[in-house]
Every structure is written in structure tokens, then in C-alpha cells.
C-alpha positions in Angstrom: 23.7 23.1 -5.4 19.7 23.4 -6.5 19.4 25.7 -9.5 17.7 28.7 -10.0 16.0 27.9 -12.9 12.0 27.5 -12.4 10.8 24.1 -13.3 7.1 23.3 -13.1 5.5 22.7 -9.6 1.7 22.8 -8.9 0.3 25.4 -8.0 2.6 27.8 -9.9 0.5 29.5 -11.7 -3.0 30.4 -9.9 -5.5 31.8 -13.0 -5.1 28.3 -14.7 -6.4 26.3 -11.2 -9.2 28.9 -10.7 -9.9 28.1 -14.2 -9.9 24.3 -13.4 -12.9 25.1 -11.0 -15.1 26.6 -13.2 -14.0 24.2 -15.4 -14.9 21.4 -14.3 -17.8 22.2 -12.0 -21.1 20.9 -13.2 -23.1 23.8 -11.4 -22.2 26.1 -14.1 -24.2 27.0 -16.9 -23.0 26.0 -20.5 -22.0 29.1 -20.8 -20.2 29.6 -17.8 -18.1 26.3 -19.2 -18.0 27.8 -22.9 -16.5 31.1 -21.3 -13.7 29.1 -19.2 -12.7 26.6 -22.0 -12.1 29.7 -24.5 -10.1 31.2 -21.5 -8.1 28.0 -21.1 -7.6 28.5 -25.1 -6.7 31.6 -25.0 -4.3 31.0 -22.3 -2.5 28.2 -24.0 -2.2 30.5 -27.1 -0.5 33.6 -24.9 1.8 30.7 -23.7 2.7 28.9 -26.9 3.0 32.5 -28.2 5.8 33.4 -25.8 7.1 30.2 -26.1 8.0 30.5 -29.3 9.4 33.6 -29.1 11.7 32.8 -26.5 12.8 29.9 -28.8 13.6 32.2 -31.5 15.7 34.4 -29.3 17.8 31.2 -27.2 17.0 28.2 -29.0 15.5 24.9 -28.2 17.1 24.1 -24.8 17.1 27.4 -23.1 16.1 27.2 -19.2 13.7 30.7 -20.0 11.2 28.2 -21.7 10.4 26.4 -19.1 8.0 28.8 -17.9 6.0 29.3 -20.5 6.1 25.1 -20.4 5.2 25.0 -16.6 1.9 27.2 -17.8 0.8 24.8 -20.6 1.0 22.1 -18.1 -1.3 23.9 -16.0 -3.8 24.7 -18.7 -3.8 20.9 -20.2 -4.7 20.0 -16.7 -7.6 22.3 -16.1 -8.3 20.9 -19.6 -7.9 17.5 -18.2 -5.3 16.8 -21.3 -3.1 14.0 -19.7 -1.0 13.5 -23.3 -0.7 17.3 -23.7 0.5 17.1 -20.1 3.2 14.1 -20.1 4.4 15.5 -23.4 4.9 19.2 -21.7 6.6 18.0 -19.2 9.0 15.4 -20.7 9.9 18.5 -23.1 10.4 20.5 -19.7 12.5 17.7 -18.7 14.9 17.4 -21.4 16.2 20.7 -20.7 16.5 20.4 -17.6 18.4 17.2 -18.3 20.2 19.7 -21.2 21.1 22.8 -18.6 21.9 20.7 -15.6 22.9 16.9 -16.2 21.2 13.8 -16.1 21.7 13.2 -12.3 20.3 17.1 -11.1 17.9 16.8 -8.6 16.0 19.7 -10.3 14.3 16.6 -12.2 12.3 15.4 -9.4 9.7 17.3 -9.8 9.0 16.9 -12.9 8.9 12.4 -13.0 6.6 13.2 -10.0 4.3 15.1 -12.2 4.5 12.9 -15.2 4.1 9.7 -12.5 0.7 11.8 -12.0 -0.1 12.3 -15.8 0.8 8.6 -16.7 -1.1 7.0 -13.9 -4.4 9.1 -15.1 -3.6 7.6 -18.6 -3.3 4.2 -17.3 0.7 3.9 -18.8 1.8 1.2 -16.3 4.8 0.7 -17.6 6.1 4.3 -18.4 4.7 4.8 -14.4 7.1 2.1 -13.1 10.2 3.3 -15.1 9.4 7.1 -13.6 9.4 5.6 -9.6 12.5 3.6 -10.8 14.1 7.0 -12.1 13.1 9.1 -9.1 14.8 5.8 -6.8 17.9 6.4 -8.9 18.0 10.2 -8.5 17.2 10.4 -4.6 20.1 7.7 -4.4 22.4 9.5 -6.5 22.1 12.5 -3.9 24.0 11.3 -0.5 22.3 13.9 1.5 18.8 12.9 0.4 16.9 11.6 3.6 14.3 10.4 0.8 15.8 7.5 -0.5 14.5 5.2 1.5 10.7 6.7 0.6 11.9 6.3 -2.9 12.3 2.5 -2.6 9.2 1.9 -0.6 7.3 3.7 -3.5 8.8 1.7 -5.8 8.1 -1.9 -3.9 4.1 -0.8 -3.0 3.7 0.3 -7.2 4.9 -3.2 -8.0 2.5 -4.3 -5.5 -0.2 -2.4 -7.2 0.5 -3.8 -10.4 -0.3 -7.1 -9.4 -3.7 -6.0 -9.6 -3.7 -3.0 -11.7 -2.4 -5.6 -14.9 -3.9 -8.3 -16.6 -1.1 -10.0 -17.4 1.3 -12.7 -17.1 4.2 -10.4 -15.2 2.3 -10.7 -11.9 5.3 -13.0 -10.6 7.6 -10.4 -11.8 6.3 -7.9 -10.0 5.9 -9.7 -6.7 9.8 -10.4 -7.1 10.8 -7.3 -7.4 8.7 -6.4 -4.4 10.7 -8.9 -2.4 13.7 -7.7 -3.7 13.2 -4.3 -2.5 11.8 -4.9 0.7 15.3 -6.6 1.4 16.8 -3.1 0.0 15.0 -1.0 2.2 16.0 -3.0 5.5 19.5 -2.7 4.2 19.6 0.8 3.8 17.9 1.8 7.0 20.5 -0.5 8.6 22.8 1.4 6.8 21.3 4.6 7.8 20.1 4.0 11.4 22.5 1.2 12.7 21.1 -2.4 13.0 19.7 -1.7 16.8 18.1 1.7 16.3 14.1 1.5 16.6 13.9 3.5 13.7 14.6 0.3 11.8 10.9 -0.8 12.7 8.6 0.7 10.2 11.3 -1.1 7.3 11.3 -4.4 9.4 7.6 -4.5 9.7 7.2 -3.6 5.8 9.4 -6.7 5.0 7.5 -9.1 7.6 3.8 -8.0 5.7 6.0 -9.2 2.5 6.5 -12.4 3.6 3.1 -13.0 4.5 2.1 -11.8 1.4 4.1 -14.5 -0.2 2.6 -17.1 1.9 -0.4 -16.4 1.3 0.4 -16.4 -2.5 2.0 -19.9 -2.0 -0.9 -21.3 -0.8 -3.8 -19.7 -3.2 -4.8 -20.9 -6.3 -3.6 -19.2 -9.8 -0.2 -17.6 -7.7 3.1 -18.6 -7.4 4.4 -21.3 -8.6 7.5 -23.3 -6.9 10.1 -21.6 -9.6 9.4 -17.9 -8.5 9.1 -19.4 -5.0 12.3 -20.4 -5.6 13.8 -17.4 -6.9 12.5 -15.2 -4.5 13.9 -16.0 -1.2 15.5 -19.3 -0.9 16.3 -19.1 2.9 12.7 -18.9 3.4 10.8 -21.6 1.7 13.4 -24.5 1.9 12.9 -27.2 4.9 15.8 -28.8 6.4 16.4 -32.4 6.2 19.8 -34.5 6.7 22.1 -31.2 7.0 20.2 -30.6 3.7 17.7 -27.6 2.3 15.0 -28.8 -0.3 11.8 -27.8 -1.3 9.4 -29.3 -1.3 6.9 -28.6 -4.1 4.4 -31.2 -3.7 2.4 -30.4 -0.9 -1.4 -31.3 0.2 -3.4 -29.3 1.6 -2.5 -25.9 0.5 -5.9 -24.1 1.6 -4.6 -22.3 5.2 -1.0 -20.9 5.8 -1.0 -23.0 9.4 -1.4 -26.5 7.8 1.4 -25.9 4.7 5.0 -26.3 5.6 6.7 -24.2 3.0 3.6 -21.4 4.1 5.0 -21.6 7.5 8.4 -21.7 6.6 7.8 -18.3 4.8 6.1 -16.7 7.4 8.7 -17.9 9.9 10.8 -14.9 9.0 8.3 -12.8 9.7 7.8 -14.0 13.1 11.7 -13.7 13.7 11.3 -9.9 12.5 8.3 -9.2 15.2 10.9 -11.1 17.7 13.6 -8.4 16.4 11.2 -5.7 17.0 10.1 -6.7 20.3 14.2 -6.6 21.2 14.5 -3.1 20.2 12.0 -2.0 22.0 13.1 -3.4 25.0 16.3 -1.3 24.5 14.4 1.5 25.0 12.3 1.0 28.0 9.0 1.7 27.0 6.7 -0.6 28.1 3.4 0.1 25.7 5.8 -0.3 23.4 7.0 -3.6 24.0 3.2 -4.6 24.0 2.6 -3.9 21.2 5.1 -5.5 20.0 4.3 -8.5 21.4 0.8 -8.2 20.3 2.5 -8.3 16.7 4.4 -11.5 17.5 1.1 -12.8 18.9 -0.1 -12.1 14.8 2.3 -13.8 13.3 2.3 -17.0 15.7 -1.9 -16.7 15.1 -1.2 -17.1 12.1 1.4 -20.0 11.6 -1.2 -21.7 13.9 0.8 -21.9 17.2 -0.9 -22.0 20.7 1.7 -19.5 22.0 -0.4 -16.6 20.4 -2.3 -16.7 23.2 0.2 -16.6 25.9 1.5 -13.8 23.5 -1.4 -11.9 24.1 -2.0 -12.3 27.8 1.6 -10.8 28.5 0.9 -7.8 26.3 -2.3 -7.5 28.3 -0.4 -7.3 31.5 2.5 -5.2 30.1 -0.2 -2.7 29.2 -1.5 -2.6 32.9 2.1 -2.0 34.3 2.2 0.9 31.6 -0.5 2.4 33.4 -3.2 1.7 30.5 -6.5 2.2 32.2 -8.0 -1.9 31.8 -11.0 -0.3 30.2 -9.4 0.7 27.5 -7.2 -2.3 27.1 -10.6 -4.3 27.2 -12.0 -1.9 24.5 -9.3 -2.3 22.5 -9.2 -5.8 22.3 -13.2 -6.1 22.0 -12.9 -5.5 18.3 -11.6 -8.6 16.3 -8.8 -7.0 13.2 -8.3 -8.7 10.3 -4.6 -9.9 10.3 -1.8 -9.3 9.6 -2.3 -5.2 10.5 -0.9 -3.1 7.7 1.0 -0.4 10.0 3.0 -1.1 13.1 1.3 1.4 16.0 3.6 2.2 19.2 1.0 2.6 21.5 -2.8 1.7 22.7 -3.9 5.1 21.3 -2.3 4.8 17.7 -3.8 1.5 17.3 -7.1 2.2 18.4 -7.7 5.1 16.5 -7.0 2.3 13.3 -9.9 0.7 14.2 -11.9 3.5 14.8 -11.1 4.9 11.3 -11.9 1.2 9.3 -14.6 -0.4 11.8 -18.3 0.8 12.0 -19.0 0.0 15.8 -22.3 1.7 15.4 -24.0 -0.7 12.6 -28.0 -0.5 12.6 -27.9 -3.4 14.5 -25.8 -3.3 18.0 -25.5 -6.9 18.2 -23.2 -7.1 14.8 -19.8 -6.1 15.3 -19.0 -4.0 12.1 -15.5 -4.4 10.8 -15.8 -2.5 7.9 -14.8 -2.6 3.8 -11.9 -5.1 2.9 -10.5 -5.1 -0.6 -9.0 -8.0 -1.8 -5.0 -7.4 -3.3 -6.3 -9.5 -6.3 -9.5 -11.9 -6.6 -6.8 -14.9 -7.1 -5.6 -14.0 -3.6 -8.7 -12.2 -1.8 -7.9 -13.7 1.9 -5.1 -10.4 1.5 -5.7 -7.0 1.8 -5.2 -4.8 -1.2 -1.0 -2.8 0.3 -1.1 0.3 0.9 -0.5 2.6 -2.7 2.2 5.5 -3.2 1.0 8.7 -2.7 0.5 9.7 -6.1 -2.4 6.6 -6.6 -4.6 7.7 -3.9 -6.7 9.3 -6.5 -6.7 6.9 -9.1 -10.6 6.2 -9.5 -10.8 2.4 -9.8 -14.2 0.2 -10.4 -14.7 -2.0 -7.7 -17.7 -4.6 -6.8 -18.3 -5.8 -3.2 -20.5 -7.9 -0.9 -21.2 -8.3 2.6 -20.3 -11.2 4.5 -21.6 -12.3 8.2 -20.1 -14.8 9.8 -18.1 -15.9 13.6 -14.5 -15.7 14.7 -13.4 -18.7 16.9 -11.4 -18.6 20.0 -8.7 -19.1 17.6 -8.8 -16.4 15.0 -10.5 -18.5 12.5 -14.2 -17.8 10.5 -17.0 -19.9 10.6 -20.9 -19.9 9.7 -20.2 -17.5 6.2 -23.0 -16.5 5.0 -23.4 -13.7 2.2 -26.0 -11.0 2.5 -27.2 -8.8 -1.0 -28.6 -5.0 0.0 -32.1 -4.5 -0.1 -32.0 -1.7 -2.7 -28.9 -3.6 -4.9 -29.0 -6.4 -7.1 -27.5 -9.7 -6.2 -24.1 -9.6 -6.3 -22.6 -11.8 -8.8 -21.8 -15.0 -8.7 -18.5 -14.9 -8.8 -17.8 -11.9 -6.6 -19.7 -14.2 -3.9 -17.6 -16.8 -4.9 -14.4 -15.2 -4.1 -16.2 -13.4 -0.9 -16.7 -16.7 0.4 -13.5 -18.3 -0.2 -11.8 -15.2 0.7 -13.6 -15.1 4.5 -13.3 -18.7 4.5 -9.5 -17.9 4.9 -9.0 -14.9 7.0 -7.7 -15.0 10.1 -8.6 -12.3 13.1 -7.0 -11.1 16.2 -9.2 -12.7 18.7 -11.6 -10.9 21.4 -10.1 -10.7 24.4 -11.5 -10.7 28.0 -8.8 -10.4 30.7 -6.5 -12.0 28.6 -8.3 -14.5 27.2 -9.9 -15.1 23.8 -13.6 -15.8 23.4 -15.8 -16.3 20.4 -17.6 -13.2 18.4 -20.8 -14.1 17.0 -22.3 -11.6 14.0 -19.4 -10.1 12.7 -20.0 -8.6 9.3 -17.1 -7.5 6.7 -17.8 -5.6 3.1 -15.6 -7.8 0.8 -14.4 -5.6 -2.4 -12.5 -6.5 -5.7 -11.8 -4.8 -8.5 -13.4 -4.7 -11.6 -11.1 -5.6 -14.3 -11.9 -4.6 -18.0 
């Protein structure tokens, strides 16, 4: 049963935010900001005031001090005090801990908030432990619909890292990631029964993984055959003579279509969009089951099989017997997307509204069709889009560098005719941003332009590459 005892949330305590504001707003005179900060002070004084006295009365590990802890938090924030903060709240956590047990739910919100304080202070390691904690926690509780979140926070921060940390535990990370892309498929089979469509968003997550690890296969400075190894042997071995081997000396390894073990990886993907398409069908939705096959379509596009195209002609009709006006099954496929697509949409609607929201159609030019910013996961692997983040990074204020790029999409899916183009008003980009840019474009792959069904070549497509900038 959830305790009574008052732990700190934001937004508890309103005085300290307003505080923040005025804070923090450059408007205000130097004044103005001398009169808040010695507010903020005196604030933290009234609270560490009765803090104190509270531990004279009950002692160190008494639940009545964790309000005057909740408002220190709340005035290190609005004093933008991240250390004050995470050392607040692990105090607030210890008694917590101390009152209710290790296991208490009551501790939730308090990781969350030091996730948020460590992230700001750039502690990547203390971040990963608290996501590991909070995955531990939600799965300690049986009627916690959140484990499954849990676990999908955990698997996209050890995505992040790969770029977030210069180090040598990139391979690690990418592991784990694997690891607990597998977990999450398991549970929600465990949750949702292994022919529920509810299984899809899991099932899609784990096919984006395996591309991911394709595409780390084949670029330079990635994986070698070891963690290849170690990360999903079903997926990267080749049968030969009732055999499995891998083969670790392939040519060639510049596109997924033309390297075996690449296509090997990325088979279980297609096998997953194939599983998708099935449950679907179980359901009888028929814009559904196009998209679905429009997925499948992806993954063959990008394993370099012909039947993408037939793929995409039947989800083109499905859509018309859906009673998808062909206009908007025209627009829709108009607009070349960079693949593979990082969300699975159920309908023409959902998916169009995605390429609304990251393509400019209405660039200065009409005849360039626009597709928007891409940032690269990591400049070592820039052909792949940077995964989606947990919730609590969407703030994190990164550096990044970028460059436009102009070039064709073939019938195919493939780019040709790169060429970079520098702003007017910025400096040339440098060289080794264009460098990547190039190579990067070089290797994407796009869902083709469709008319009636059938693909056709885009001329003047332009695409804002971005890395990041790492210290």
C-alpha cells in the first residue's frame, strides 16, 4: 500500500518556481535578479532552519524531514544547483529507503528526479544505474503496468550513450540494448499473449534494433565480429553443411544489401514486419494491414530484394479497398522517408502527419522536395538516425553541427548525384562534418515515390545532416 508520507514531486512547492522565473529571466533588471537570489537564500535558510529542528526532535531518518528536503530541492533548482539537488534528494531517498524498505514504490519519484539532476550534470554512469533501479522497482511491483516503459527507457539510454560517451564501452552499450529489446518482446508476450496486436510497438522496437546492428556491422570504427558474436548468434551466422559459422571476412561491407552477415541480421527484422502483418490480419482492419505491409516493403528495400516493390503496390491497393481517398494515398507516397521509420503508424493519417511534422514541403524553392534535419546516432555510423531518447533527455541541450545535402533517390531507394551546399550567411562547414554528410547520404536508403503503385525517381531532394559536437 502507497504511504502517506510526502516525498518530493515537482511542482510541490509554488513560491520556489515563481522564483525560478524571475530567476532566471534575462528581462529583469540586476536588481530584480539580486532581490530573487536573496529570496532563494533566504528560503533555503527558513528550510534548513526547520530542518534541523525537526532533526533534533525525531532524529536523522524521520519521514517529517522530507519536507523541508522537498523545498531545498526546489530552491537549488531555481538556483540551478544540480549537486545541491542530487545530494537533496539521495538524502530524501535514504529515508525513504529507512521508513519503508528498499523495494517501496514511494522511491520512484525520487531516481526520476535525480535521473533529471544527473543528466544536467552530465553523470552518465550514476544516470544508467538510476533507469536500472527504477526497471528493478516497477518489476518488483506485479501490478505495475510500467514495467515494460521501464525497460524501453533503459534500452533507448544505452542507445544514447553510444553517442553521449567518448569511450571504449560503446559495444557494451549496444549489447545491452539488444539484450533488452529481447526483454521487452518477452514480457509483452507475457503480458498481452503472443497474438495480441498490442505486441506491435515491442516487435517493431526490436526490428529497428536489428537494423541498427546491421548497420553497425557494416560501418567503419563499429562492431567487431566478437560483439557480433555475443549479441545474437541466431542472427548473424550463415548456414552451410547442417552447419552455422560466421563468417568474419567479408568484402564489400559499404551497403547492408550487398553483405551477407548485414542481411542475415536484418532478416529477423523482416520476419518481425511478417509477424506484424499476421496480427493484423487477425483483426480485420484493412489500413492496418497496409501499413504493415508497407513496413515489410522497408525491410525488403533494404536487404535489396525486388519484392519491395510488389510490397508496395498491394499496400497501395489494400488502401483503396479501405476506402483511402487515392489522392491521399498518392500524397502520401509523394514524399520519399528516410528508412527504416522510427515509429510504427496504424493508419494513412498517423503516418502522414510524421512527415508533415519532420519534412518542409514548402522549401524556397518548389521544385526541391525538403525532407528535413537528420541527426546522425554517432558520426562513425551517420547513415542511422540518432533513437528516440527517454523522456527525461528531451531537454538535454547538446552541441550539434550540420550541413545540407542535395542529391536524387532512384527508383530503388538509393542516393545519387550528392552534393553539399554551405548557407549563404554561415561559414563552410567543416571538413569533416562534410565528410561524414557525404558518406552518410551516400548510404541512406528511402522509401521510394510512388505513382499508382509504382516507383519513380525524385530529383532535388535536400536533407540537413547533423552530428554532434563532442568535447
Amino acid at each position: 500500500m502507497r504511504s502517506q508520507f510526502k516525498v518530493y514531486s515537482p511542482g510541490t512547492y509554488f513560491w520556489p518556481l515563481l522564483l525560478l522565473l524571475l530567476y532566471c529571466n534575462s528581462s529583469f533588471s540586476a536588481d530584480s535578479k539580486l532581490a530573487a537570489s536573496e529570496q532563494l537564500l533566504q528560503q533555503q535558510q527558513a528550510y534548513s532552519s526547520q530542518l534541523s529542528d525537526l532533526e533534533s526532535l525525531h532524529g536523522q531518518y524521520h519521514p517529517s524531514l522530507l519536507e523541508p528536503l522537498s523545498g531545498l530541492v526546489e530552491v537549488a533548482q531555481a538556483m540551478q544547483n544540480h549537486d545541491r539537488v542530487s545530494n537533496v534528494l539521495r538524502r530524501q531517498l535514504l529515508i525513504v529507503r529507512a521508513v519503508q524498505g528498499l523495494q517501496h514504490i514511494d522511491q520512484i519519484p525520487l531516481i526520476e528526479a535525480l535521473i533529471d539532476s544527473q543528466i544536467r550534470l552530465g553523470n552518465w554512469q550514476e544516470v544508467g544505474d538510476h533507469f536500472e533501479h527504477l526497471r528493478l522497482l516497477k518489476a518488483a511491483d506485479a501490478d505495475n503496468d510500467d514495467q515494460l516503459q521501464a525497460i524501453d527507457d533503459l534500452l533507448r539510454w544505452n542507445l544514447a550513450r553510444v553517442y553521449l560517451e567518448n569511450s571504449t564501452n560503446r559495444e557494451r552499450y549496444i549489447v545491452k540494448a539488444d539484450d533488452l529489446s529481447k526483454q521487452l518482446v518477452d514480457l509483452a508476450e507475457d503480458k498481452y499473449g503472443k497474438h495480441s496486436p498490442a505486441l506491435i510497438p515491442w516487435l517493431y522496437e526490436q526490428a529497428l534494433q536489428q537494423y541498427r546492428l546491421a548497420e553497425l556491422w557494416v560501418s567503419e570504427n563499429s562492431l567487431s565480429a566478437a560483439s557480433l558474436e555475443r549479441l545474437s548468434q541466431s542472427n548473424i551466422r550463415h548456414r552451410s553443411n547442417n552447419s552455422f559459422y560466421l563468417n568474419t571476412n567479408m568484402v564489400n561491407r559499404s551497403l547492408l544489401s550487398r553483405d551477407p552477415v548485414a542481411v542475415n541480421i536484418l532478416r529477423r527484422g523482416l520476419n518481425t514486419m511478417k509477424r506484424i502483418h499476421n496480427l493484423l490480419e487477425s483483426t480485420g482492419d484493412r489500413q492496418a494491414q497496409a501499413m504493415a505491409l508497407i513496413y515489410q516493403g522497408d525491410f525488403q528495400l533494404l536487404m535489396g530484394f525486388g519484392s519491395a516493390q510488389r510490397s508496395y503496390r498491394e499496400a497501395w491497393q489494400l488502401l483503396i479497398e479501405a476506402g483511402i481517398d487515392k489522392q491521399r494515398i498518392s500524397l502520401f507516397f509523394s514524399h520519399p522517408v528516410k528508412l527504416p521509420v522510427e515509429s510504427f503508424f496504424y493508419n494513412l493519417e498517423q503516418a502522414s502527419t510524421f512527415q508533415r511534422r519532420h519534412n518542409a514541403y514548402s522549401a524556397n524553392t518548389e521544385n526541391i522536395e525538403y525532407l528535413g534535419e537528420f541527426t546522425a546516432w554517432h558520426k562513425s555510423i551517420g547513415s542511422v538516425r540518432q533513437p528516440l531518447v527517454p523522456a527525461q533527455m528531451t531537454d538535454l541541450d547538446l552541441h550539434y553541427q550540420s550541413v545540407d545535402v542535395s542529391f536524387a533517390i532512384s527508383r530503388n531507394g538509393k542516393t545519387s548525384s550528392l552534393k553539399l551546399i554551405d548557407a549563404p550567411e554561415q561559414n563552410i562547414a567543416p571538413a569533416g562534418l562534410r565528410r561524414n554528410a557525404r558518406q552518410a547520404v551516400r548510404k541512406m536508403l528511402f522509401r521510394p515515390h510512388l505513382v499508382d503503385g509504382r516507383s519513380t525517381k525524385v530529383e532535388d531532394v535536400r536533407i540537413s545532416y547533423r552530428e554532434l559536437v563532442n568535447d
